[in-house]
C-alpha positions as CSV (number, residue, x, y, z in Angstrom):
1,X,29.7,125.9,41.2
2,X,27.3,128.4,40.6
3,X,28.1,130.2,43.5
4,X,31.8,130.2,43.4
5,X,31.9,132.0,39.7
6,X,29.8,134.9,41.3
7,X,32.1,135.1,44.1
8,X,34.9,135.1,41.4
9,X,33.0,137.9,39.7
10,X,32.9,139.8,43.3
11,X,36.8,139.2,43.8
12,X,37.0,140.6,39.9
13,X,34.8,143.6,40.8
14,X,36.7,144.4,44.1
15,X,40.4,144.0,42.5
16,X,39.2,146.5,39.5
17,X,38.0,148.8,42.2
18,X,40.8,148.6,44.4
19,X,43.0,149.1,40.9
20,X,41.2,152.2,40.2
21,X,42.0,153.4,43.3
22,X,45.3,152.9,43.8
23,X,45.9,154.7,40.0
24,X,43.7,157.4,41.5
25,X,46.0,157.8,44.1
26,X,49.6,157.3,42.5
27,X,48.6,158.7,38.8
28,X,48.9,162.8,40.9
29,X,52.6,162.0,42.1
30,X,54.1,159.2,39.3
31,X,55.4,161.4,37.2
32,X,57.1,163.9,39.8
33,X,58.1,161.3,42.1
34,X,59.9,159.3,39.1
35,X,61.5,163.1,38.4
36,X,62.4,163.4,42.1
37,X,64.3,160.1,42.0
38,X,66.1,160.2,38.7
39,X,67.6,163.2,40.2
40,X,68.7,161.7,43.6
41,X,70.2,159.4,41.7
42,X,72.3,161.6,39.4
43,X,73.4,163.9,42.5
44,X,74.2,160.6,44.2
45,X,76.2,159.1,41.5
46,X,77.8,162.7,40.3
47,X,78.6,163.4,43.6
48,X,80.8,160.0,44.0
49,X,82.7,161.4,40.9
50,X,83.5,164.9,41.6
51,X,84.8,163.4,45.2
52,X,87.2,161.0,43.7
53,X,85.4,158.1,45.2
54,X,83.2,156.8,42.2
55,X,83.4,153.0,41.3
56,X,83.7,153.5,37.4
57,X,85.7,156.1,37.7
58,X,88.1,153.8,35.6
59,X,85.5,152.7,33.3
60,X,85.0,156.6,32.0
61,X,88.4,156.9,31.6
62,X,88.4,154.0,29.5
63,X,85.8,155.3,27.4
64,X,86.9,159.1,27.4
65,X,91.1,157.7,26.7
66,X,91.9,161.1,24.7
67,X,90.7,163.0,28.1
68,X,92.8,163.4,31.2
69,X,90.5,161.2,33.8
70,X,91.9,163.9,36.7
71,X,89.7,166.5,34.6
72,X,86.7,164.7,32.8
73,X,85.8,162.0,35.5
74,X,85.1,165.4,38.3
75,X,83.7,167.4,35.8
76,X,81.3,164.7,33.8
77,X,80.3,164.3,37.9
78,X,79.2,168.3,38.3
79,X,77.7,167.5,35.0
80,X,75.3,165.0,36.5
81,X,75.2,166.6,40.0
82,X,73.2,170.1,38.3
83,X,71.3,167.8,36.1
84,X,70.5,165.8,38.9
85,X,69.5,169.1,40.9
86,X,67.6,170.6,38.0
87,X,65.9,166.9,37.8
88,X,64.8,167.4,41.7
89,X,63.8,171.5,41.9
90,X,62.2,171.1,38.7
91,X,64.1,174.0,37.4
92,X,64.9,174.3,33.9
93,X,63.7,170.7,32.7
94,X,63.5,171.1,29.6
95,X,66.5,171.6,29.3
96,X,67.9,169.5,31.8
97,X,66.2,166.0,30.3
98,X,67.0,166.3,26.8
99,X,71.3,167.0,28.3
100,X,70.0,164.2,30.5
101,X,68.7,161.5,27.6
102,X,72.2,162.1,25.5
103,X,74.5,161.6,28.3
104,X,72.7,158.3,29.1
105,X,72.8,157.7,25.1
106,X,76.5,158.4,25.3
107,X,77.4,156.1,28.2
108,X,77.0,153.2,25.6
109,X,80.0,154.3,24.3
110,X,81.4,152.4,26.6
111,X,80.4,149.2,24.5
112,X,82.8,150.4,21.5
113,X,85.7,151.3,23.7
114,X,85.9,148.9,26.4
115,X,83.7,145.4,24.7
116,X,86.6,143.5,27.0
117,X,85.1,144.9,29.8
118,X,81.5,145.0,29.0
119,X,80.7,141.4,27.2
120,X,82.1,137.8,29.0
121,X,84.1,136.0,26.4
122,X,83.9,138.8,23.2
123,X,79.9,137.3,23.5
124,X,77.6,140.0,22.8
125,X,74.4,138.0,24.7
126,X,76.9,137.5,27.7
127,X,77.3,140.8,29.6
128,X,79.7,141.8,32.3
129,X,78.7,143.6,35.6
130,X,80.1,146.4,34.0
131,X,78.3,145.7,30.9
132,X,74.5,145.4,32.8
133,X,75.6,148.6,34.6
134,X,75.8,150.1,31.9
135,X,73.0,148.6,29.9
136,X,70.4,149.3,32.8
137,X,70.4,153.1,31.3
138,X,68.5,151.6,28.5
139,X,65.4,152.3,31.2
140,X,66.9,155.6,32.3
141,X,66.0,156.6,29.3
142,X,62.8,155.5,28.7
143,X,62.3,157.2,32.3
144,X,63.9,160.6,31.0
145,X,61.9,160.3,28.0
146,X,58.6,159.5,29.6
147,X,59.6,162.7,31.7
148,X,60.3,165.1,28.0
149,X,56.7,163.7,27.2
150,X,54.8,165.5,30.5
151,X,57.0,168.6,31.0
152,X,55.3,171.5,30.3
153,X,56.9,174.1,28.2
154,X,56.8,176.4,31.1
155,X,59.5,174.2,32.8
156,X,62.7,176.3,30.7
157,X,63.2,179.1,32.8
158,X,61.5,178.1,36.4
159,X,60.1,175.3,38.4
160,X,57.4,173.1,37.5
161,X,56.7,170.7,40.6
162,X,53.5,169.5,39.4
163,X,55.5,167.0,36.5
C-alpha cells in the first residue's frame, strides 16, 4: 500500500509539472489568440449581415422594429466586421472592446422585444435556440472584458500584437 501512495505522489508530481508546463507554454499566446478569435468571429458573423445572408437577420429586425432592417441589419454587420478587424490587427483596441462589450450588452435587448421568440412557453428558465444564441454573449463578454483588462494603453492609436 505503501508503495502505491508514493507512486500516487509521483503521478501528483508529474501532472503539476506537466501543468506548469503547458501554462508556460499557452500563458505567451492566451490572451492574443482569444483576441484573434473574437475577431474572426465578428468579421465572420458581420460579414453574413452586410451580404444579406445572415440567419438572425430577422431577429435584429425584431429588436431594432423603429429601424428599416434593409439599412440597420448591413450596417450593424460593417459595425461588427471593423470591430472584428480591429479585434484581429490589434489596432485601436481600446477602443474597439469597450464598442465591442456594449454591442454584446445591447444584443440582450432582444429579451424585451422579442420574449416570444427568446423563452419556450413565456418561461424565463426555458430558453429558445434563439434565446441561448443570444444568451451565449454572456461569455463574449466576459472574453471582451478579460481582453479591456490586458490591453495596454498603447493599443488607441496602433497595433499591439503582444495582448
Amino acid at each position: 500500500m505503501k508503495t502505491l501512495l508514493r507512486g500516487g505522489g509521483l503521478l501528483v508530481r508529474l501532472g503539476g509539472a506537466a501543468d506548469a508546463r503547458l501554462v508556460q507554454v499557452l500563458r505567451p499566446a492566451a490572451l492574443s489568440s482569444l483576441r484573434i478569435l473574437l475577431g474572426v468571429l465578428f468579421i465572420w458573423f458581420g460579414a453574413l449581415k452586410v451580404a444579406g445572408v445572415s440567419p438572425v437577420a430577422g431577429m435584429v429586425a425584431g429588436t431594432l422594429p423603429w429601424a428599416d432592417p434593409r439599412v440597420v441589419v448591413p450596417v450593424l454587420g460593417a459595425v461588427e466586421v471593423l470591430l472584428g478587424a480591429a479585434l484581429v490587427t490589434g489596432v485601436a483596441l481600446r477602443l474597439a472592446l469597450p464598442v465591442l462589450a456594449v454591442h454584446l450588452c445591447g444584443t440582450f435587448l432582444t429579451f424585451l422585444m422579442l420574449p416570444g421568440l427568446m423563452f419556450s412557453d413565456g418561461d424565463p428558465l426555458l430558453l429558445t435556440e434563439d434565446g441561448e444564441f443570444v444568451m451565449k454573449n454572456l461569455v463574449l463578454i466576459g472574453a471582451t472584458l478579460a481582453l479591456i483588462a490586458h490591453v495596454p494603453a498603447r493599443s488607441v492609436t496602433g497595433a499591439n500584437h503582444g495582448s
